[in-house]
TIDOKOL-449117 format. One record per residue (C-alpha): x, y, z. Coordinates in steps of 0.001 Angstrom, whole numbers, padded with zeros to 6 digits, always signed. Example, Ala and Ser with C-alpha at 12.3 -4.5 7.8 and 13.67 -1.06 7.14 Angstrom:
BEGIN
+012300-004500+007800/+013670-001060+007140/
# end
This chain:
BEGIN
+000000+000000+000000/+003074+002556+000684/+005964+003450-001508/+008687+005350+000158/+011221+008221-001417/+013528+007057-003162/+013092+003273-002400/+009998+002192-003340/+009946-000712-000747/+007170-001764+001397/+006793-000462+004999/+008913-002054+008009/+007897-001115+011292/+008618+002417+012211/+009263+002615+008856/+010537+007049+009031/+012334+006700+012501/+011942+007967+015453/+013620+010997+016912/+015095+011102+020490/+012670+013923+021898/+009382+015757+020346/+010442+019845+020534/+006846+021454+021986/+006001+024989+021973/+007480+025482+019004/+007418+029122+017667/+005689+029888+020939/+005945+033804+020055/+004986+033429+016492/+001295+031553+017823/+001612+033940+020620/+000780+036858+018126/-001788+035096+016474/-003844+034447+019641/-003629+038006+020598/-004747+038969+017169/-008054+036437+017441/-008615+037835+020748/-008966+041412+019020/-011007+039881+016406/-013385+038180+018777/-013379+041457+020966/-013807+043605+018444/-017266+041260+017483/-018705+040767+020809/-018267+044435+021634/-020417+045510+018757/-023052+043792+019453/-022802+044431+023356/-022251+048193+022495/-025591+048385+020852/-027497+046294+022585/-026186+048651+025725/-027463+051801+023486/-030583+050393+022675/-032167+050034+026271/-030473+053651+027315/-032526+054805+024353/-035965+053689+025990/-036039+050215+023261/-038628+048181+025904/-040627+051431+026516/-042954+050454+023926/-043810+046941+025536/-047292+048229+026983/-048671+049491+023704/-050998+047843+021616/-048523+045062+019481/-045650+047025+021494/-044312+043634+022472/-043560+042233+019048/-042403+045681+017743/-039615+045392+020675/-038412+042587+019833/-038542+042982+016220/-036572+046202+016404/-034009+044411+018729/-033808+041262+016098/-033501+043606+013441/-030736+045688+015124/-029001+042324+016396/-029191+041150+012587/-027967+044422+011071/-024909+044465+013257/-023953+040067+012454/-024430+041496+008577/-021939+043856+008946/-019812+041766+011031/-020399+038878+008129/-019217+041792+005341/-016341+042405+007456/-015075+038446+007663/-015787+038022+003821/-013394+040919+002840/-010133+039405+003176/-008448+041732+006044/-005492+040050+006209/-005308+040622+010430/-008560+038340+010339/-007136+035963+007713/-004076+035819+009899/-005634+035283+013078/-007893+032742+012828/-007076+030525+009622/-009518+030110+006789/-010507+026646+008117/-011966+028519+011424/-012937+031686+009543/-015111+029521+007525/-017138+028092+010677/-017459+031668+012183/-018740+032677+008502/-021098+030287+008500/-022496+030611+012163/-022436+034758+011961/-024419+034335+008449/-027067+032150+009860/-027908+033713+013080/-028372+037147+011402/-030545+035289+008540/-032583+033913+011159/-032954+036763+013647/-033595+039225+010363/-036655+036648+009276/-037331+037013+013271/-037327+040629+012992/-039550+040376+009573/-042310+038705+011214/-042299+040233+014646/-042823+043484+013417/-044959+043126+010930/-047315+041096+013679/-046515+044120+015799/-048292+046462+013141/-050818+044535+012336/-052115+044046+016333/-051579+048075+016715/-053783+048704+013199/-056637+047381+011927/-054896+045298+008633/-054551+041777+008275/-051136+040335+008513/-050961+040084+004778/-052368+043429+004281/-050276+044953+006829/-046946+043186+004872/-047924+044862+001126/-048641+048320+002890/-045232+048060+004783/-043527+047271+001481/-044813+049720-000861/-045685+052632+001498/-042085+052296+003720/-039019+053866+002619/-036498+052041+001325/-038943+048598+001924/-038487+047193-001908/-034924+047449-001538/-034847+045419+001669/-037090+042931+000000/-034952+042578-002914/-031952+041849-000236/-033791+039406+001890/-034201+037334-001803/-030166+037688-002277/-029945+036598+001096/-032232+033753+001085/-030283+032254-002276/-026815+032837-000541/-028286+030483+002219/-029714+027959+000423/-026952+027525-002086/-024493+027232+002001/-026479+024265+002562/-024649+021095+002701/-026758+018930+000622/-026637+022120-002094/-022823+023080-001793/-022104+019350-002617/-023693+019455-006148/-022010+022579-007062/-018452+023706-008093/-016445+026160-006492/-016801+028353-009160/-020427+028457-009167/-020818+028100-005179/-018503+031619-004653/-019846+033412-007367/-023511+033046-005901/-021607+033861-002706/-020962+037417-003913/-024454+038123-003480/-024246+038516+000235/-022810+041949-000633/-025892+042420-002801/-028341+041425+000001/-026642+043394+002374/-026609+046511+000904/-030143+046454-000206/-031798+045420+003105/-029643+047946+005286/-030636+051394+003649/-034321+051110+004805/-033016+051162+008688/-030883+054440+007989/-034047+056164+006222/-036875+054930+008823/-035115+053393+011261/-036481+055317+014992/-033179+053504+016797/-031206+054653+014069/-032693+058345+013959/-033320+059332+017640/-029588+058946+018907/-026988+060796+017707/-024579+057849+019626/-026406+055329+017294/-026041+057126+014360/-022257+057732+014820/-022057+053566+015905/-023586+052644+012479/-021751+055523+010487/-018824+053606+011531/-019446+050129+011091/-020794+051197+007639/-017839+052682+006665/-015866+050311+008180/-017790+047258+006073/-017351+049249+002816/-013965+050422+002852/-012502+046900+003944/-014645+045602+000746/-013350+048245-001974/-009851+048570-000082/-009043+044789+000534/-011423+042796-002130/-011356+045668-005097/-008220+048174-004961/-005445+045846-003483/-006121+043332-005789/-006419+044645-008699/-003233+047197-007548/-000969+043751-007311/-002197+042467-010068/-000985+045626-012476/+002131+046345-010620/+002993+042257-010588/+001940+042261-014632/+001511+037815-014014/+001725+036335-017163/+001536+032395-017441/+005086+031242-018677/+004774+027920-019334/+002320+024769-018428/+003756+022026-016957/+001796+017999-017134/+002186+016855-013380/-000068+013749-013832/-003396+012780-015442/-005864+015579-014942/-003371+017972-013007/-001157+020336-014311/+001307+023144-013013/+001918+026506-014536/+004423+028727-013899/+003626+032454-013266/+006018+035223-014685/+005801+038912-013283/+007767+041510-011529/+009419+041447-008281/+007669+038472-007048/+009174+038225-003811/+007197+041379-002679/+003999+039199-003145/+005691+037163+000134/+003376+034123+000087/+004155+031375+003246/+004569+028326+002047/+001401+026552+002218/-000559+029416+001106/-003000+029743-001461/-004076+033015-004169/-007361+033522-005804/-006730+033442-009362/-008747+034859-012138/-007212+033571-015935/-007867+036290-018952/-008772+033328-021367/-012365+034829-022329/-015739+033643-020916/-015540+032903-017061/-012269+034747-016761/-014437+036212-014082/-014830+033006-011842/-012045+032893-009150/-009735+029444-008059/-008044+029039-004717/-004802+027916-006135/-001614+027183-003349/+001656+027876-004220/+003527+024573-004670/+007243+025680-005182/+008850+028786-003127/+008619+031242-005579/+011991+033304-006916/+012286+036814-007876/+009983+036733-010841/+008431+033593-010919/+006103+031531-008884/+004184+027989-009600/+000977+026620-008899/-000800+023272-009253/-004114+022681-010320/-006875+020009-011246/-008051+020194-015017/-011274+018297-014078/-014313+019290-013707/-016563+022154-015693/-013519+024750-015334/-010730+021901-016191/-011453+022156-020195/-010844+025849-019981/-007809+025814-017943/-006317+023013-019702/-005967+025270-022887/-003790+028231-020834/-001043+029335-022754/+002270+031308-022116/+001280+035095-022478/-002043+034857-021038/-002705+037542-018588/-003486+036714-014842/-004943+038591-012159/-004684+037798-008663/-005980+037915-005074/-003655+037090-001885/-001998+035402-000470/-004411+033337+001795/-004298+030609+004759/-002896+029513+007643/-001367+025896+006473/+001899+027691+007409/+005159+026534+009304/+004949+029320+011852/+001605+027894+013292/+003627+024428+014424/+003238+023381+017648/+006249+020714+017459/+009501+021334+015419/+009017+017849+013804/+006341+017711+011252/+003658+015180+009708/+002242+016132+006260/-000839+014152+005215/-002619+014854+001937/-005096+013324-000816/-004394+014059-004501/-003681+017688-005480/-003877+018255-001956/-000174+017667-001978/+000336+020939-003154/+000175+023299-000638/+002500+021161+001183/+005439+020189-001289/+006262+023867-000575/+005781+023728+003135/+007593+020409+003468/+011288+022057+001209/+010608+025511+003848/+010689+023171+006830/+013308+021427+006087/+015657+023744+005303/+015071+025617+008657/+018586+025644+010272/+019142+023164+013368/+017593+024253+016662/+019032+023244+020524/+016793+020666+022512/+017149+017451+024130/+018298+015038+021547/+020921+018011+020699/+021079+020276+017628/+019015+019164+014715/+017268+020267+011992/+013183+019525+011691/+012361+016183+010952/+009749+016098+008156/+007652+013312+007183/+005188+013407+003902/+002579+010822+003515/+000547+011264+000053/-003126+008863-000655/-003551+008408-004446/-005621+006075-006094/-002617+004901-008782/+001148+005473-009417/+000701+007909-011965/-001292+009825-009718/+001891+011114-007768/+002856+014144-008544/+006248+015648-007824/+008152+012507-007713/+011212+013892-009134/+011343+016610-006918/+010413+014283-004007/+013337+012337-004311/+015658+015191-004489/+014296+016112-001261/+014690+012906+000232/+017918+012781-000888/+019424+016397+000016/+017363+016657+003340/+016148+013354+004525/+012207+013869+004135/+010513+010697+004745/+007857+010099+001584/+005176+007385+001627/+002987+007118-001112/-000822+005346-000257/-001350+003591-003252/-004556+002096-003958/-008601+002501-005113/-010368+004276-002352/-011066+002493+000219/-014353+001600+003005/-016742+004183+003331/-015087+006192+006531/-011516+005171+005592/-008433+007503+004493/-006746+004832+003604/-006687+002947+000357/-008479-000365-000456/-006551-003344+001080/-006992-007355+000990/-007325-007377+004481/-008958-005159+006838/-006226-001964+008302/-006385-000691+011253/-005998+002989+010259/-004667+004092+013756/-002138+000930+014348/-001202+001743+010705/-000165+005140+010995/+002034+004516+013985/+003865+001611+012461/+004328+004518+010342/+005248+007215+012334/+005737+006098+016130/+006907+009206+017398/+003592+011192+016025/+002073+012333+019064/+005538+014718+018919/+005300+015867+015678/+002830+018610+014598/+000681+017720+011599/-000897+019117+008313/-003449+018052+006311/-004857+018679+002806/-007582+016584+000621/-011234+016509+000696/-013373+017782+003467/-014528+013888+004600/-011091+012427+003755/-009350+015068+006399/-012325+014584+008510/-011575+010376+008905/-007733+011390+009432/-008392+013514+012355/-010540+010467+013796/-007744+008187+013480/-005580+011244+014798/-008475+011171+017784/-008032+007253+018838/-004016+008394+018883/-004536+010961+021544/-002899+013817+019582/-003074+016905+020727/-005932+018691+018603/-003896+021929+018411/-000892+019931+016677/-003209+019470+013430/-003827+022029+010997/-005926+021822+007808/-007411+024583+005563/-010632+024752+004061/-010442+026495+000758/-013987+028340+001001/-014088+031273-001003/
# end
C-alpha cells in the first residue's frame, strides 16, 4: 500500500524513525501573536453587538412593551438591530483583512462565517415577522395586508425585500446537501451576493429606522461600522487586488503535465518576492482566457517562488478543467492574496507530519522544502534540523505528482515520503483499499511512532481530512498539533 522516497519498498515497522525527543512549543511567540490577534477579532465582534445592545435600552427600546402590538415591535426592532450588526460583522469576515485571515485561519474563519451568516438570517426573518405582527395588532390590517402596505408605502422597503431574496439564495446555495452538487466556481460566485443582500436590506433602517434616527450615539455607531464594512470591501477585495495584479503584470510562462488531470503553470511577473506568500498558502486566481475569466480558483503555491516567478498546481477536471487546460504562455493573470494559515509558523512541534489526498499535496510540497531547510535548533536530543515526514493517498502510481522533486528532497534533506497507493477504500476510511482489513490508527504509527511529537498538516477533501483527524483522535494527539485549511471562497 506505501511506496517510500527514493526506495519504493514496502513499509517495516517504524518505517521514518523515530527521533530522540518531540520539541513542543514550538514558535511559541509566532502563535503567541496570532492568539492576541483572534482575541482582538473576537473582541472587536462581541463588543459591537454588546455596544448596541447597551445603546438600545439607554434609548428607551422596551418602553414600547405596553402598547398595543408594542411587544412584538420590541423585539422585532431588537432582532432587526441584532441582525444588522452580524451582517456587517459577516461583510467584514468576507473581505479578506489580512489581520482576520491571519488570526484565525480560513478553516476557522469559515465556521465563524457560516455561524455569523445564519444567526443574522434567522434573527432578520425574526425581525420580519415580529414586526410586521406588531403592526398589524396596533392597526386594523390583516397580517398580509399589513406586509404589502409596509412594502410599498415604507421607505427604502423594496430594496430590503430585494436583499432578503439575495440573502435567502446565498443560504440555500451554504447548505450542505446544495454546496455538494455545485463547483467552487459556481458556489462563490452566488456567494458574492451577500454583498448584494446586504446593501439592499440595510438602507431602509438608515431612512426609517427610529433607533437609528433618535440617537446621535447610534447614528455615529452605524456611520462607523458602515464605513468600516465598505472600505474593507473596496480597499481589501477591489483596490489591493487589482493594484498587485498591475504592478505584478503575471503572465503564465509555461504549463507544466504533473499527472493525469493535473497540471502546473508557472507564473512570470515583476518582483515576485514582494507578493511574500508562506509556504502553504493559497491566491485567488482569475485567468484572462475569455468567458468565465471572471470566476475565481483558490490555487496554493507549490514551489517557493523566486524573484519573478512563482508555480501553482491545479486540477483540469471538472466544468472549469477544459478551460484551464488550454492556458497558454502570455495569457494575462490577475490575482488575489496570499491566503491561509497551512503555514510553518503555526507548528506546535519542530518535527512535522504532512498528510494529503491528490492535489492536496500541493500546498504542502512547498511547506515540506521551507521546513526542512530551517537551520538546526538546541533541545534534548541536541542540535538538529526539523524532521519532516510526507505521507501522500492516491488512487494509482501515476497519480503522484512531484516525484522527481520528491526524491531530491529525500535525498538532500532526509524527508521521509510514503505514497498510499490504492482505489479508495471503506466508506469512513483515508486509507486505500486493502486485501485485508487496516487498522488505520495501528497503521499510521507503524508509520510514524513518534507522532504524538510531531505537529501535523493536512490537505484533501473535506470527509477524507475529517476520517484522518478520527484516526488522529483514537491516537490521543493533541488537537492543536493538526492544521488543515478549508479552501472556502
Amino acid at each position: 500500500m506505501v511506496a517510500t522516497a527514493p526506495a519504493r519498498s514496502a513499509p517495516t515497522q517504524g518505517q521514518f524513525g523515530q527521533r530522540p525527543y518531540g520539541q513542543r512549543l514550538y514558535g511559541k511567540g509566532a502563535r503567541r501573536r496570532i492568539a492576541w490577534m483572534s482575541d482582538i477579532a473576537g473582541v472587536f465582534a462581541i463588543s459591537t453587538v454588546v455596544i448596541l445592545v447597551a445603546m438600545w435600552f439607554a434609548n428607551g427600546g422596551i418602553g414600547a412593551l405596553s402598547a398595543p402590538g408594542g411587544a412584538a415591535m420590541t423585539f422585532g426592532r431588537l432582532t432587526g438591530l441584532i441582525a444588522a450588526d452580524l451582517l456587517l460583522l459577516q461583510v467584514l469576515l468576507m473581505a479578506r483583512i489580512p489581520f482576520v485571515e491571519r488570526a484565525w485561519g480560513q478553516d476557522v474563519l469559515t465556521r465563524r462565517h457560516r455561524l455569523v451568516g445564519e444567526t443574522s438570517f434567522y434573527l432578520m426573518m425574526a425581525h420580519i415577522v415580529l414586526i410586521t405582527i406588531g403592526y398589524t395588532q396596533a392597526g386594523h390590517l390583516t397580517f398580509l395586508a399589513q406586509t404589502w402596505y409596509l412594502i410599498v408605502n415604507y421607505p427604502g422597503m423594496l430594496l430590503a425585500v430585494a436583499g432578503t431574496v439575495a440573502l435567502l439564495v446565498v443560504v440555500a446555495t451554504s447548505l450542505r446537501a446544495a454546496r455538494r452538487r455545485m463547483r467552487y466556481e459556481s458556489w462563490h460566485l452566488l456567494h458574492l451576493y451577500a454583498y448584494v443582500g446586504v446593501a439592499l436590506v440595510l438602507p431602509h433602517e438608515l431612512w426609517t429606522g427610529a433607533d437609528f434616527l433618535s440617537s446621535p450615539a447610534m447614528t455615529i455607531f452605524w456611520w462607523t461600522l458602515w464605513g468600516l464594512a465598505a472600505g474593507a470591501i473596496v480597499f481589501f477585495r477591489l483596490a489591493l487586488p487589482i493594484g498587485r495584479s498591475l504592478l505584478h503584470q503575471l503572465v503564465v510562462e509555461r504549463v507544466i503535465e504533473e499527472a493525469p488531470g493535473v497540471q502546473s503553470v508557472v507564473i512570470r511577473g515583476r518582483q515576485m518576492v514582494w507578493l511574500k506568500p508562506k509556504p502553504g498558502q493559497y491566491f485567488q486566481w482569475r485567468f484572462l482566457t475569455g468567458p468565465g475569466w471572471m470566476r475565481a480558483h483558490p490555487y496554493s503555491v507549490s514551489a517557493l517562488p523566486d524573484r519573478n516567478r512563482l508555480r501553482i498546481t491545479m486540477r483540469t477536471a471538472g466544468d472549469e478543467g477544459p478551460r484551464l487546460a488550454r492556458l497558454r504562455p502570455g495569457t494575462r493573470v490577475l490575482i488575489e492574496g496570499p491566503y491561509g494559515s497551512l503555514t510553518a509558523d503555526r507548528r506546535l512541534h519542530r518535527d512535522v507530519l504532512l498528510i494529503a489526498a491528490g492535489v492536496g499535496i500541493t500546498p504542502l510540497r512547498g511547506l515540506a522544502e521551507h521546513i526542512a531547510t530551517e537551520p538546526p535548533t538546541d533541545g534534548p536530543g541536541g542540535r538538529l534540523r526539523p524532521s519532516v515526514v510526507v505521507l501522500h493517498r492516491v488512487s494509482a502510481p501515476p497519480e503522484a505528482m512531484f516525484a522527481a522533486e520528491w526524491d531530491e528532497l529525500a535525498a538532500r534533506y532526509g524527508i521521509g515520503v510514503g505514497r498510499l497507493v490504492g482505489p479508495r477504500g471503506p466508506s469512513g476510511s483515508w486509507l486505500p483499499a486493502t486485501p485485508h482489513p487496516v487498522n488505520p490508527a495501528r497503521y499510521l504509527l507503524s508509520l510514524v511512532p513518534d507522532i504524538a511529537d510531531r505537529s501535523i498538516y493536512l490537505c484533501g477533501p473535506r470527509d477524507w481530512m475529517a476520517a484522518v483527524r478520527r484516526t488522529l483522535g483514537t491516537l490521543h494527539v493533541d488537537p492543536s498539533a493538526v492544521h488543515q485549511e478549508d479552501f472556502a471562497g
